[in-house]
ZANUGU-5385 format. One record per residue (C-alpha): z, x, y; residue number from 0; chain. Coordinates in pm, 1 decimal, always signed. Each point is the difference from the previous one (the first is absolute). Layout:
REM ZANUGU-5385
r up->Z east->X north->Y n->NUM chain->A
...
***
This chain:
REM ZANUGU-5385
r up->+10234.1 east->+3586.8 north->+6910.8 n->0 chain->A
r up->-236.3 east->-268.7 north->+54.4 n->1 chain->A
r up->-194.6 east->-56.6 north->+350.2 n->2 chain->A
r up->+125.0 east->-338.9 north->-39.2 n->3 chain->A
r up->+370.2 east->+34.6 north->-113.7 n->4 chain->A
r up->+53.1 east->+191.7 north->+385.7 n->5 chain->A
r up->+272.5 east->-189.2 north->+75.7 n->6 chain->A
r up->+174.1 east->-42.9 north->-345.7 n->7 chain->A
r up->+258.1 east->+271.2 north->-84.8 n->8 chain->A
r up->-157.5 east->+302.9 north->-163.8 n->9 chain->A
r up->+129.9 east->+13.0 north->-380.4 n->10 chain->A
r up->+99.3 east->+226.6 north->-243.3 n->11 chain->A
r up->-315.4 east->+94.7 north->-142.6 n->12 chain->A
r up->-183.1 east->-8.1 north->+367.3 n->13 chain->A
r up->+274.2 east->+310.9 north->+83.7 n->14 chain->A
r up->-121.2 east->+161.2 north->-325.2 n->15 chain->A
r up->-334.6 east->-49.8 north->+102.2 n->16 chain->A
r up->+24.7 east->+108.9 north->+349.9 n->17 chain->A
r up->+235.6 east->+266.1 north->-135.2 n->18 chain->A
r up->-321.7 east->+43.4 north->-274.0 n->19 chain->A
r up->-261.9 east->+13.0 north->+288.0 n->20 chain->A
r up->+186.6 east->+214.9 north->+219.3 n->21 chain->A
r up->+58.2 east->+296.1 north->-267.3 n->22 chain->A
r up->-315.7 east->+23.0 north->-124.8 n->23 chain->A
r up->-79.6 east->+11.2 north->+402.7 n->24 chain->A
r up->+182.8 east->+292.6 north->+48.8 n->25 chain->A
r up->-35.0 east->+159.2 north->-317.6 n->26 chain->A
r up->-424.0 east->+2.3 north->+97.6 n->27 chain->A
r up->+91.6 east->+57.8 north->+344.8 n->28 chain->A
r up->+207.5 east->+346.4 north->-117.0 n->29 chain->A
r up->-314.3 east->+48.1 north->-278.6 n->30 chain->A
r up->-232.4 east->-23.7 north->+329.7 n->31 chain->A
r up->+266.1 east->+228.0 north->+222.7 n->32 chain->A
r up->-5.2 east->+296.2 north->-269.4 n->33 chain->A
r up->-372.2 east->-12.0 north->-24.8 n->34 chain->A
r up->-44.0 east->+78.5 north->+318.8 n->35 chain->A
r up->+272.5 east->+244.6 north->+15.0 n->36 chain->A
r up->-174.6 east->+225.4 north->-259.2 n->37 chain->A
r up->-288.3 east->-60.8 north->+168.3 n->38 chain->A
r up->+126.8 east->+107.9 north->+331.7 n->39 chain->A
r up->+145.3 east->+293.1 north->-173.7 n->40 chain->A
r up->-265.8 east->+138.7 north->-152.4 n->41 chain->A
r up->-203.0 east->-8.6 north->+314.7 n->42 chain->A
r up->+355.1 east->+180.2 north->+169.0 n->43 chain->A
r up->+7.0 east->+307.0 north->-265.9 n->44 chain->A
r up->-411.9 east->+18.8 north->+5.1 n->45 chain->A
r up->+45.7 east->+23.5 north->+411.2 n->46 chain->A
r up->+277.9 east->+268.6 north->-14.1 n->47 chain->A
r up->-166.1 east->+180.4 north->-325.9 n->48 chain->A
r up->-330.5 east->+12.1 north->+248.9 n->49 chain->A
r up->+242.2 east->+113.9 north->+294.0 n->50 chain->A
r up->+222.0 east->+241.8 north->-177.4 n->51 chain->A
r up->-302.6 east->+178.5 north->-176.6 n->52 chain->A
r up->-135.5 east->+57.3 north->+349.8 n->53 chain->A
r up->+299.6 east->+122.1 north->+139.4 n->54 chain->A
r up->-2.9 east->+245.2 north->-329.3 n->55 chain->A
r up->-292.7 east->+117.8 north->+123.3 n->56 chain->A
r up->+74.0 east->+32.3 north->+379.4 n->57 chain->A
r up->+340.9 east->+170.7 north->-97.7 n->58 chain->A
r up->-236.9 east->+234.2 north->-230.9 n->59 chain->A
r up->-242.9 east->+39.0 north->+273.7 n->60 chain->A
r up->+312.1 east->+158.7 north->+275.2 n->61 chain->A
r up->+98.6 east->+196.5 north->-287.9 n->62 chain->A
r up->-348.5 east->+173.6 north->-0.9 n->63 chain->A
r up->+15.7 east->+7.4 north->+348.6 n->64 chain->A
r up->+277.3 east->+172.3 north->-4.9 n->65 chain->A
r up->-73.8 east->+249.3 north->-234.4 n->66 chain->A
r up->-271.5 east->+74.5 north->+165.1 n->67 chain->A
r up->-23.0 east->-16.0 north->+344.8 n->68 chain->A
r up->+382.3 east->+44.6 north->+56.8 n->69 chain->A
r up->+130.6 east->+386.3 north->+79.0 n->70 chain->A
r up->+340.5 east->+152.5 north->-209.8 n->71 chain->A
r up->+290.8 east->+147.9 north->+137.2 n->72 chain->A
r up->-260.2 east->+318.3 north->-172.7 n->73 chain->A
r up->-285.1 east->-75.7 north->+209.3 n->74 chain->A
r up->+154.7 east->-26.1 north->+346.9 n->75 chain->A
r up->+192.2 east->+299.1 north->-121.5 n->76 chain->A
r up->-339.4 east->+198.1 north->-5.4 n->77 chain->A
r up->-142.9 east->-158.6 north->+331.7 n->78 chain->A
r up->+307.1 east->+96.3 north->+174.4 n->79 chain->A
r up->-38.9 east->+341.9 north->-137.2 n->80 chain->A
r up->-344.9 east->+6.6 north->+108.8 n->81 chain->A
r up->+48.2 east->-97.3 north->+382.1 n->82 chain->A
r up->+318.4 east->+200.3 north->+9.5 n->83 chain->A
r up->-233.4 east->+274.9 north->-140.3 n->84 chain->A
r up->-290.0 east->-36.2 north->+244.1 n->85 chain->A
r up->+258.3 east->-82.5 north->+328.6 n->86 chain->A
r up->+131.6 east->+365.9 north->-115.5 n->87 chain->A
r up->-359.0 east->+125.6 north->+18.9 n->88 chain->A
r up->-107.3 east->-169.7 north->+332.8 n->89 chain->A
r up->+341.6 east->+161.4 north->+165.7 n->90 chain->A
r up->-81.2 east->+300.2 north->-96.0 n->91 chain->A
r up->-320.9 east->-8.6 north->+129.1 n->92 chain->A
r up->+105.6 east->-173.5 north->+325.8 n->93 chain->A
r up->+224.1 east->+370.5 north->+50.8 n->94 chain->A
r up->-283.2 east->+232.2 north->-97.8 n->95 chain->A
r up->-260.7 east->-252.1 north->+267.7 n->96 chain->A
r up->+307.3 east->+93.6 north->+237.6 n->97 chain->A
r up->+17.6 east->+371.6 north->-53.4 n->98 chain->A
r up->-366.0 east->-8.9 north->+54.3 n->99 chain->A
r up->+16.0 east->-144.4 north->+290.6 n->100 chain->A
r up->+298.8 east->+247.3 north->+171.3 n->101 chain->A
r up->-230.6 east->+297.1 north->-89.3 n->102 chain->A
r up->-278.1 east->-131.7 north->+182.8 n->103 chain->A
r up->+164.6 east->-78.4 north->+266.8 n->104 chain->A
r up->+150.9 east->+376.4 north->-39.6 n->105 chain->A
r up->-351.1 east->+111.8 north->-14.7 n->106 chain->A
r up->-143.2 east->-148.9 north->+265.5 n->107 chain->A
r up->+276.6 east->+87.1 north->+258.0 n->108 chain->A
r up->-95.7 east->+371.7 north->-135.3 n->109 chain->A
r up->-377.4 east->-26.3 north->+38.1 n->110 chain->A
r up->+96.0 east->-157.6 north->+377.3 n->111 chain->A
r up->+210.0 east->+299.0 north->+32.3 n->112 chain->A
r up->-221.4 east->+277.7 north->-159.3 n->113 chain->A
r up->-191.4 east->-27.0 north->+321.5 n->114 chain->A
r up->+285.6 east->+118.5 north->+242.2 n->115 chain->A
r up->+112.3 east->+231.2 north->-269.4 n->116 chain->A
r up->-322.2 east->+190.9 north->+22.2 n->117 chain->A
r up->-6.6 east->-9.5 north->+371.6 n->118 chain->A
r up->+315.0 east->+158.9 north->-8.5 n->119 chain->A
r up->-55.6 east->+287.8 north->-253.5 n->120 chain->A
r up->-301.7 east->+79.8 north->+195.2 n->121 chain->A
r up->+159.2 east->+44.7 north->+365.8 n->122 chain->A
r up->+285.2 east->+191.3 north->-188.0 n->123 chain->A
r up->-277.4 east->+265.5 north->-87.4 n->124 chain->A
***
């Protein structure tokens, strides 16, 4: 349609025109629309093939971590053993250090003693 023929009646072939204009509109705005979709897609599954490779490697990373800095059931097993071993040890020596210390005490009240036990053997004589 015409600048000029504004106010005339649009016509058969202006409708298959504008019809005309408007497809091929469309059709190179959906041409332009996919374009950029792949586009933006690529860029999506290069960002999450960058991401998920480093969360591969994190996830590998805790794994090692775990291996080796983590104890088994085996491990605290043996520890266990160990303190329950050595708490065994320091009882025992807790009773002997207390045995010790009731015979020195029996000693000394004897050498306190031995003094009045002499003095009285020798006014028996």
């Amino acid at each position: 349609m015409s600048d000029t023929n504004k106010s005339e009646p649009a016509t058969k072939a202006d409708l298959k025109e504008l019809a005309l204009t408007t497809k091929n509109d469309l059709v190179a705005g959906l041409a332009g629309l996919r374009t950029e979709l792949k586009t933006d897609l690529k860029e999506l599954e290069q960002r999450l093939s960058i991401e998920l490779a480093k969360t591969q490697a994190d996830v590998r990373e805790i794994k090692h971590d775990i291996a080796t800095k983590m104890s088994t059931k085996d491990d605290i097993s043996r520890v266990m053993s160990a303190i329950d071993a050595f708490a065994a040890e320091a009882l025992s020596y807790r009773n002997r250090d207390a045995l010790r210390g009731d015979k020195i005490t029996t000693h000394d009240e004897q050498l306190e003693n031995h003094e009045n036990r002499i003095t009285l053997l020798e006014t028996r004589k």
